[in-house]
C-alpha positions, 0 to 999 in steps of 0.5 A, a space after each residue: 591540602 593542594 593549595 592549587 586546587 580549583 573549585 568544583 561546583 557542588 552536586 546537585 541535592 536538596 540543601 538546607 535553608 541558609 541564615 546569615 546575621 547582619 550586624 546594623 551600626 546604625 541602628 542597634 540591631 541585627 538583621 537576620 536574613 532567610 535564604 530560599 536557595 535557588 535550585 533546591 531539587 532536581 526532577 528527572 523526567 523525559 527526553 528533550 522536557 520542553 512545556 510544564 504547568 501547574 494545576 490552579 491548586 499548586 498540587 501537580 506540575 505537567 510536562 512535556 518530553 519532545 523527544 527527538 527525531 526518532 524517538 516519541 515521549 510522554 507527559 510527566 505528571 510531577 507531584 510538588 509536595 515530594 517534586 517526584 514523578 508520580 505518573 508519566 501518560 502514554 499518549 502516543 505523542 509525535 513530539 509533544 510540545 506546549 501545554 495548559 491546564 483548563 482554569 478547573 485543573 481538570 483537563 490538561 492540554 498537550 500540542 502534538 507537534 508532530 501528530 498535528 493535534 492537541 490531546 486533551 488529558 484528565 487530571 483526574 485519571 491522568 489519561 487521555 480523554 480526546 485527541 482533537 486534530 489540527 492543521 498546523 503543527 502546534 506549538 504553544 497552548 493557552 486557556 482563557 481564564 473563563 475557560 471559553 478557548 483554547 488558542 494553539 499556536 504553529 505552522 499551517 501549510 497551504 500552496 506549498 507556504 507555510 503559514 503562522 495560525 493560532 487555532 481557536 478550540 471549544 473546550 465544550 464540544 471538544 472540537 476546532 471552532 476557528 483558525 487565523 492568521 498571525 506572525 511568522 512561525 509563532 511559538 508561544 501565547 499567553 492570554 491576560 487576566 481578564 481574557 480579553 487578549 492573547 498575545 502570540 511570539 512569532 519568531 520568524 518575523 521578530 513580531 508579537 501579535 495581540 488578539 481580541 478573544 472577543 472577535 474569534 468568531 470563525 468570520 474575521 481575524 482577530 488580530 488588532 495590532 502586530 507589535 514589533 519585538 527583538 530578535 527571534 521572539 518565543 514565548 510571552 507572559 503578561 503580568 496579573 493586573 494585564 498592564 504589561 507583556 513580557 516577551 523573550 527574543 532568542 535570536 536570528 537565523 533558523 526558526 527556533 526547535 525545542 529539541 537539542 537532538 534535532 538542531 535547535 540553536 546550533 544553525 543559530 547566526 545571531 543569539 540574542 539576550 533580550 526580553 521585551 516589555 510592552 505596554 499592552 494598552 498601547 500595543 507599544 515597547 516601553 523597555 527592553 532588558 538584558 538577560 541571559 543567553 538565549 532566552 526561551 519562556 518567561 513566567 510572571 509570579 502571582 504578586 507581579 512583582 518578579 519575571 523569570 526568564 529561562 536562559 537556554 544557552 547560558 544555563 540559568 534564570 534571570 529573575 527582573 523586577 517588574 518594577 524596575 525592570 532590572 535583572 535583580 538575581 539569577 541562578 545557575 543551571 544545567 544548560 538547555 532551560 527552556 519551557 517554566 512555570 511558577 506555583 499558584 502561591 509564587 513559592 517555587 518556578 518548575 523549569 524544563 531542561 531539555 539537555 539533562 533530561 530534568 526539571 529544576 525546582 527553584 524557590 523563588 523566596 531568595 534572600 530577605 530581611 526575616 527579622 531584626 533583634 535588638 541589642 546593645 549601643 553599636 553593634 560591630 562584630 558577630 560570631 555564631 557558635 559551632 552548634 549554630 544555637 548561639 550568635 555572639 554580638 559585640 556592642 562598640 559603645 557600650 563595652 558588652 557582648 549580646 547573647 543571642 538564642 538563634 532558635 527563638 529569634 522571632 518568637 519572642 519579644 527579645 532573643 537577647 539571652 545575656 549580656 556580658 560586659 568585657 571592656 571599653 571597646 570590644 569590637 572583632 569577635 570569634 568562637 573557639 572551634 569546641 564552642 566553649 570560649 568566646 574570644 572579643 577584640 577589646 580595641 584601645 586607642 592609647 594603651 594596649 588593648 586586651 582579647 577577653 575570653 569569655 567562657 560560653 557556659 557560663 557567659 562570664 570573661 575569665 581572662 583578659 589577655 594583653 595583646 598589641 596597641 589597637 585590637 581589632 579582629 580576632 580569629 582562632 585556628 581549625 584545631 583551637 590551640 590558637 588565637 589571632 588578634 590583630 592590633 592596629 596602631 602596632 601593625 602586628 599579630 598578637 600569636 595566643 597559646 590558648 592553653 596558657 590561658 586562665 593558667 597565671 602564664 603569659 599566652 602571648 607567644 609571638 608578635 608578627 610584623 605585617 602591613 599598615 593599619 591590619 584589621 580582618 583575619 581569617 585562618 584556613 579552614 581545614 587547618 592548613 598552617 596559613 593566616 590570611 591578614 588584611 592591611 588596611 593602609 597597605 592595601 595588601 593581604 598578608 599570608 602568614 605561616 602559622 608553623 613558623 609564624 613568618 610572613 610568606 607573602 603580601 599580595 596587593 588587593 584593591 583600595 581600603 581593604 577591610 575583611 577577609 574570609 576563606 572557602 570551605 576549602 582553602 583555595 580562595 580568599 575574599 577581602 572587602 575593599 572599602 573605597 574602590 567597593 569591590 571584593 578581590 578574589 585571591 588564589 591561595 595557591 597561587 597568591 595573586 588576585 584572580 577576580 574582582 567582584 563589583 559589591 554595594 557602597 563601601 563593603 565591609 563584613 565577609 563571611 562564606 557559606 559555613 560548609 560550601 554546600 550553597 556557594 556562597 558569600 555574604 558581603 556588608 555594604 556600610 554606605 547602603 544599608 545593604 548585604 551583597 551575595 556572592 555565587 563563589 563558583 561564578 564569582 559574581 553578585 547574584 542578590 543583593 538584600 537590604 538589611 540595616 542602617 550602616 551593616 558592619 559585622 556578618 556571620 552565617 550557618 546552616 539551618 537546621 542543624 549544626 554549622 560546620 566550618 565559618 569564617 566570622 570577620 568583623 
């Protein structure tokens, strides 16, 4: 294998949930963490998709495809059980923009922004019903909760001016009641739970207009305040108690398109990053939060505890914490987001992306805490067998190793299958490729420490080999012919023929001198004749020939190093640095650090997503009790989940179905 080779970023595909086991020092536990993995599928539909909303049942999304200048659309009807376009209606749209399901779900209404008119669709038929003319080029569509308006927002021309409206449709009669005044060039609205107020983004005039739905009546203007935002505002969604309005600010210069084709940002001088939070019963901004580049819509999920914002120029979803209003998690893209919409039961977000021509699904559950199994007196390392049915544990204080069945982990009272006893301190823990030996790092502090091999068919020890003075981590190679032990007080690496074990002859073959204090190891995943040893009084990482049994190089990490874990194809390490709470990044090719990565308080367990189809790694933080996890394509923190008290060990699988590759470290 080219040990230079770069990382290229998975295809998109529908990818199995994820599990990681978090073993908690503190607290005799394990935690084991679900994860929803965000951009779960990909739907093609139109060109240019720019609106989508879901019907109140959650069973069907809608979107609009804007088309471009000189080619006309439809609406795609998307069924969110198979995320698959079901029907695409023909409604000889001009550029079809914003759109709004009546709060029955049987009606559907497009802004025809081109055709300067709404269409009204028939969920029932998936046909259009009525098209209602209007005058001022829609834009953004909203339905009040009891179903008494539709407010459609655009641009009014009168003298040669043009002007900011919202036009005011009885959904009974079909037909225009009432048009007003708001903003510059306003885009989108959104009306509150209650329907008392809607609130409109005018991005010519970096200004939110809030209206009294209870004064459109064709007399006067039911604008009651005008509240200025950022830069460039465009779409605005209130959360579902109506206590606040989030608004994304795109940015200065030309009035803001929806259609790549036709411009869009590109006449942009000055894109913004900026969603707004106000105080909808002051009319006043009480926050402003730092998002992506360029952000378009933004969808509250149903609890209001999660805004999502679409990032149209940075090609990904920033997820805020309403609570906090902080930006908690984010999720790569393929550029152009723009229009989103989240189901009735907060599971998934439908975003619109007007370059490629599709719509992501994202699962919006991201990573928690799914349940906590209870094993023995502080618990260190962990390690999952091969076929993803069993996780070993190592209990430090009470000199056994927890048997875990991972397919009854929350259905019953203990998942705890057998516990084995195997030393006076067992801490780094490893399972043989084959899955037929468990290998357990039997630390001492003033004789030389053995690795008990544990036969996993009968969950006995069948041998207790003596390595160097302080065992600590313990790996094995790709093909299983050899272990690695790791000893402390020797500063050295136990080299164990695994076929000389249980035979009477002495395994060990080879010592290895490496740096002060070594702990974590891992070797190459596809077996690649290399060990990556952490010195963790060196700060260096060691890199071991394992065909010569030579050090090759020790590459300087960052401080207190205590962990290390390999991607699925050899070209990055990733090593927990203890006291300066970063992870460093090293280029196996190269052997320098090319990234460091700012975690939780003092990092400690690494492991990478076991097949490299997700992208990602999970890091303990012992100081608070939480797991870092790490998009290894971006190399940045993407989630952080709290787990137990003191986290220490770490291991991941794919569910369901047997892991492939993993790097289990301690």
């Amino acid at each position: 294998m080219d040990q230079s080779v770069e990382r290229g970023r998975a295809a998109t595909a529908a990818v199995a949930p994820l599990y990681a086991f978090v073993v908690n020092g503190g607290g005799d536990n394990v935690s084991v963490i679900g994860n929803g993995v965000l951009g779960t599928a990909t739907v093609d539909v139109g060109m240019n998709p720019w609106g989508v909303a879901v019907t109140p049942d959650g069973t069907r999304a809608y979107v609009t495809n804007f088309g471009s200048l000189f080619h006309q659309e439809w609406l795609s009807v998307i069924d969110t059980g198979t995320n698959e376009v079901t029907a695409n209606i023909d409604g000889d749209f001009s550029h079809a923009a914003g759109v709004a399901v009546s709060p029955d779900g049987t009606r559907a209404y497009v802004a025809d922004n081109g055709g300067n008119s709404v269409s009204v669709i028939d969920t029932g038929t998936n046909t259009v019903t009525t098209t209602i003319t209007v005058d001022n080029a829609p834009q953004g569509v909203a339905v009040t909760p009891d179903n008494r308006w539709v407010l459609v927002t655009g641009l009014a021309f009168s003298s040669g001016s043009q002007l900011g409206t919202v036009t005011a449709i009885d959904p009974g009669s079909l037909s225009v009641f009432d048009s007003f005044l708001v903003g510059d060039t306003p885009v989108g609205v959104a009306v509150s739970p209650d329907g008392t107020r809607a609130y409109v983004a005018n991005n010519g005039d970096d200004t939110v207009s809030v209206i009294d739905t209870g004064y459109i009546n064709g007399t006067w203007n039911p604008v009651i305040a005008t509240v200025g935002v950022g830069s460039g505002p465009v779409a605005v969604a209130v959360t579902p108690d109506g206590t606040r309005a989030y608004v994304t600010n795109y940015g200065d210069g030309t009035p803001w398109s929806p259609s790549p084709q036709d411009g869009g940002p590109g006449s942009l001088n000055d894109v913004s990053n900026t969603v707004t939070v106000i105080d909808t019963a002051t009319s006043t901004v009480i926050d402003t939060i730092t998002v992506g580049v360029g952000p378009v819509w933004v969808a509250v999920s149903p609890d209001g505890t999660r805004a999502y914002v679409t990032n149209y120029l940075s090609g990904d979803v920033s997820v805020i914490d309403t609570a906090t209003d902080t930006v908690i998690d984010g999720s790569g893209g393929p550029g152009w987001s723009t229009g989103m919409a989240v189901t009735p039961d907060g599971t998934r977000a439908y975003v619109t992306n007007s370059g490629p021509d599709n719509v992501s699904v994202l699962a919006t559950d991201a990573l928690k805490t799914t349940s906590t199994v209870d094993v023995g007196d502080h618990p260190y390392g962990v390690a999952v067998h091969p076929d993803g049915s069993l996780a070993y544990v190592t209990n430090v204080d009470d000199g056994t190793v927890s048997v875990i069945d991972i397919d009854v982990i929350g259905t019953r009272d203990s998942a705890v299958i057998a516990t084995i006893g195997v030393g006076s301190y067992p801490m780094g823990v490893a399972v043989s490729p084959a899955g037929t030996r468990t290998y357990v790092a039997d630390h001492s502090d003033d004789t030389l420490a053995d690795l008990a091999v544990i036969d996993t068919a009968t969950d006995t020890v069948i041998d207790q080999v003596e390595v160097g003075f302080g065992a600590y981590g313990v790996a094995v190679s790709a093909d299983g012919t050899r272990a690695y032990v790791t000893n402390e007080y020797s500063d050295t690496v136990s080299v164990i023929d695994t076929g000389l074990i249980d035979t009477g002859d002495a395994p060990v073959i080879a010592a290895i001198s490496v740096g002060s204090y070594p702990h974590g190891l891992a070797t190459d995943p596809l077996g690649d004749p290399r060990l990556y040893v952490v010195n963790q009084n060196s700060d260096t990482l060691s890199v071991i020939d394992t065909d010569t049994d030579t050090v090759i190089a020790n590459v300087g990490v960052g401080a207190y190093p205590q962990n290390v874990a390999v991607w699925w194809d050899g070209s990055r390490a990733y090593v927990t640095n203890t006291d300066d709470d970063t992870v460093s990044v090293v280029h196996t090719g190269m052997l320098t650090v090319i990234a460091t990565i700012n975690v939780g308080s003092s990092p400690w367990g690494i492991t990478m997503n076991p097949d490299g189809s997700a992208g990602l790694a999970y890091v303990t933080n012992r100081n608070d009790g939480t797991m870092s996890v790490i998009d290894v394509f971006t190399d940045t923190v993407i989630d952080t989940v709290a787990v137990g008290d003191n986290p220490v060990g770490v291991a991941a699988l794919s569910a369901p179905g047997p892991a492939r590759t993993a790097s289990h470290n301690t």
